[in-house]
N, C-alpha and C positions, 0 to 999 in steps of 0.2 A: 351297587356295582354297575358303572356304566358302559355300555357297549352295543352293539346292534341285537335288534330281537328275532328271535326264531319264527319262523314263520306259525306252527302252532301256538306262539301267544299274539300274533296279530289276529289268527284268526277268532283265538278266545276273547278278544278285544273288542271283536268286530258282531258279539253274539248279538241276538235279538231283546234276549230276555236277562236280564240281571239278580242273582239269587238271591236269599236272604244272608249265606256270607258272603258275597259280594258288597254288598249295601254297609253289613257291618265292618267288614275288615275296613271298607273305604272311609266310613265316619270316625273307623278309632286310629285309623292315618294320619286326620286329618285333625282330632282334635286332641289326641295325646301329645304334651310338649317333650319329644323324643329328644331334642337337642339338649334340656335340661336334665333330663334321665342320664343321656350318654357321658354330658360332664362330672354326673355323679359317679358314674363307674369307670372313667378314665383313668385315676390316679392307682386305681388299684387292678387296670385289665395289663396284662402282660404285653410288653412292646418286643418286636425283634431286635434279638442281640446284635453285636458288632461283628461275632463271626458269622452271624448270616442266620440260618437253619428256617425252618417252614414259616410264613408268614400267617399270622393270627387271624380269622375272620374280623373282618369292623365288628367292632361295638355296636352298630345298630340294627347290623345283619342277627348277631347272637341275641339282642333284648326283645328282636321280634317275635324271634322265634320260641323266645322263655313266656313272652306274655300268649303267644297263640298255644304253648302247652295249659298257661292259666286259665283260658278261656274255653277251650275245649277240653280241658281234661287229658293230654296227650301224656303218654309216658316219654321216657328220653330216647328207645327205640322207634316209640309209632310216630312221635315228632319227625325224625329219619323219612321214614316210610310218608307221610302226609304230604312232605316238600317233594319226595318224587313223584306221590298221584296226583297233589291238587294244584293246580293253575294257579290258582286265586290264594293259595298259602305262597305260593313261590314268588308272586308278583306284590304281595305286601311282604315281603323281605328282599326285595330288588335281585332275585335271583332269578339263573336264567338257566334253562338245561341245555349242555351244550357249549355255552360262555363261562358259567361259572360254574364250582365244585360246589357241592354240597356239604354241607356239615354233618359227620359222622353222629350215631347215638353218644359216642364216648367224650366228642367235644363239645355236646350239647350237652353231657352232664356235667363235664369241667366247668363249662361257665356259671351250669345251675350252685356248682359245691362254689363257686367262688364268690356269690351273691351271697350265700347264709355265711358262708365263713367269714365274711368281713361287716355283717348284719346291715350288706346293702337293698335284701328286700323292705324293710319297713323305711330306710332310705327313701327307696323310689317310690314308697308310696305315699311317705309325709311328703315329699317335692310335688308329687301330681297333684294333691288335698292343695301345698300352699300356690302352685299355680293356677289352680282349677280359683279360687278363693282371689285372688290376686285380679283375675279377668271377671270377677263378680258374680260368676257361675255357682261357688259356694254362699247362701247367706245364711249369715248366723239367726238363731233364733228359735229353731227347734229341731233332735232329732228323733226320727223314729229307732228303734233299738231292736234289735233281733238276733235269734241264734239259728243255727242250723248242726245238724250231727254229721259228723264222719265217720263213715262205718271204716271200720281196720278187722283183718283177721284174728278170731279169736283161740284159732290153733295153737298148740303146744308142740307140732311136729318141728321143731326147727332145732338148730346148734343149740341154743340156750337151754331149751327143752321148756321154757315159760311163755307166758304172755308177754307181749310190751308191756312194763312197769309203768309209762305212760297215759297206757291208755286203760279205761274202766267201763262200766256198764251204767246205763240211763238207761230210763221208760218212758218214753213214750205212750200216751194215752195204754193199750192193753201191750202194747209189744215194747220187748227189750232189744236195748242194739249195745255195742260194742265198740269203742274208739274213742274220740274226742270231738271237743266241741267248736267249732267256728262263733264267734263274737263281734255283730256291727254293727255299728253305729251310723246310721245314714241322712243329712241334710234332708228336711222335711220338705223346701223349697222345691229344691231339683232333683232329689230324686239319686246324689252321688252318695256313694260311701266316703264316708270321710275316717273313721278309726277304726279296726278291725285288730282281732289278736285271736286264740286258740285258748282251751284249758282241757284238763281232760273231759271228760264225757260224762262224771257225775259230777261236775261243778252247779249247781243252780244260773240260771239265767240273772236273777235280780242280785246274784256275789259281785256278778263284773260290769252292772248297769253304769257303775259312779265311773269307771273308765271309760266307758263310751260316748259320755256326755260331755262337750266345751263347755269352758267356764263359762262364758257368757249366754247359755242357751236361756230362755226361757220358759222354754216349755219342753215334755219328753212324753215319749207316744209309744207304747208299748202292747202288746197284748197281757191276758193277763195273770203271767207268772212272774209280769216282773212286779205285779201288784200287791205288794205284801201289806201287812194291818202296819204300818210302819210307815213307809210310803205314801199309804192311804190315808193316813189320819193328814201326814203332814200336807197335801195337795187338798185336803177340807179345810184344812185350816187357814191354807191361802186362798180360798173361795171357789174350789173346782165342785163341781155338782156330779153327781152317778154313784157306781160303782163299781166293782171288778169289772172288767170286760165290759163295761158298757161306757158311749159316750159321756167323757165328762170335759165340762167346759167351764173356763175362769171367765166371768163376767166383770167387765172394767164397769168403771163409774156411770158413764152414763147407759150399760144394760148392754152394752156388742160385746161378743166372746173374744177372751182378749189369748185364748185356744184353742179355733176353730178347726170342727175336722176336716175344712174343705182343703185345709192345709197338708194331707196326709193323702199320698199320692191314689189316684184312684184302683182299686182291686186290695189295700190292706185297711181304707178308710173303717169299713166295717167290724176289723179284728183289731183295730189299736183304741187305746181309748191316752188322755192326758194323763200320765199316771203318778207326774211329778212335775212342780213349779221350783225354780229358781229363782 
């Protein structure tokens, strides 16, 4: 939204020090291809009619604002509330207090139901994977794979008077949690997620490994539950050396690891081991 700036974001502009979201909001400005996202969700964002009536936020005002609830966890009222306290959320959605309106909690949630309703989130995210891939940023070749829990309520206080049917109970080394599970798949190289999906919460990690893997990977980096005697045998049998949870590495012909862990970004090098060849 272009227009003159308030004097409190010159002056925000003008600070000393730059924060750590400042720095972040600026790189994923800069290197999310926003223009390909917005043409994915143009055919299906609502245009103003012929008799007129309120005019629709841009499309790129709404997708900023859906990816900074992704990122910080924002619900669709605190999304609301963050664009009026923070500088640095209003100036990565080109909004301005004063010049422009804010987007209400309930239009923030209209756009979110209008993403799942037309199954535009994994849209925008197969488009960022095939642009991220495109400028070379993705290379094929190995991913590391991982889950993480979602905790959900596991109260019966509500209308149904049940649980979400959804969601189930995992353990966790001594503790149990409640919810579902997040599922990724991340380029060994750089370090991007590239496949990601949900199951519920007692799904096994090594069920949804064969989803997260490209066909063309060669190699897969896992910690070690995705490491079943199944698994295991078949990566001996392609010549990977170790065990569960420990480094193991396929030796090409002339003796260099043709699955080195130096490939495995540093801080999970230690917990992932080769746990499967293609």
């Amino acid at each position: 939204m272009d227009g003159q700036l308030s004097f409190a974001t010159l002056d925000y502009a003008g600070k000393k020090k730059r924060t750590k979201r400042d720095v972040f909001l600026a790189e994923m400005a800069a290197t999310v291809p926003w223009s390909v996202l917005e043409a994915v969700i143009a055919p299906h964002y609502p245009q103003q009619g012929p008799q007129g009536g309120r005019r629709a936020f841009p499309i790129a005002v709404m997708l900023r604002i859906y990816c900074l609830q992704q990122w910080y966890n924002l619900s669709d009222p605190g999304a609301e509330e963050a664009l009026y306290d923070i500088q640095s959320m209003r100036a990565f959605c080109d909004l301005e207090l004063g010049r422009d309106p804010i987007p209400d909690e309930t239009t923030i949630l209209n756009f979110r139901h209008l993403l799942e309703a037309h199954g535009l989130t994994k849209t925008v995210f197969e488009a960022v994977a095939e642009y991220l891939e495109a400028r070379g940023a993705l290379l094929r070749g190995g991913t590391i794979v991982d889950a993480t829990l979602i905790a959900a309520s596991p109260s019966t206080k509500n209308e149904a008077g049940k649980r979400d049917p959804q969601m189930h109970s995992s353990k966790k080394g001594n503790q149990w949690y409640f919810g579902m599970k997040a599922h990724v798949g991340v380029d060994a190289s750089s370090g991007l997620v590239h496949t990601a999906g949900v199951t519920s919460g007692n799904v096994h990690d090594a069920k949804v490994m064969d989803r997260l893997v490209r066909e063309d990977d060669t190699a897969v980096y896992g910690d070690k539950g995705y490491a079943n005697d199944t698994k295991k045998r078949a990566a001996e049998a392609g010549g990977a050396l170790g065990g569960e949870g420990e480094s193991q590495t396929r030796r090409q012909a002339d003796g260099s690891p043709a699955c080195p862990q130096s490939q495995v970004r540093q801080g999970t090098r230690e917990s992932r081991a080769c746990v499967s060849r293609r």
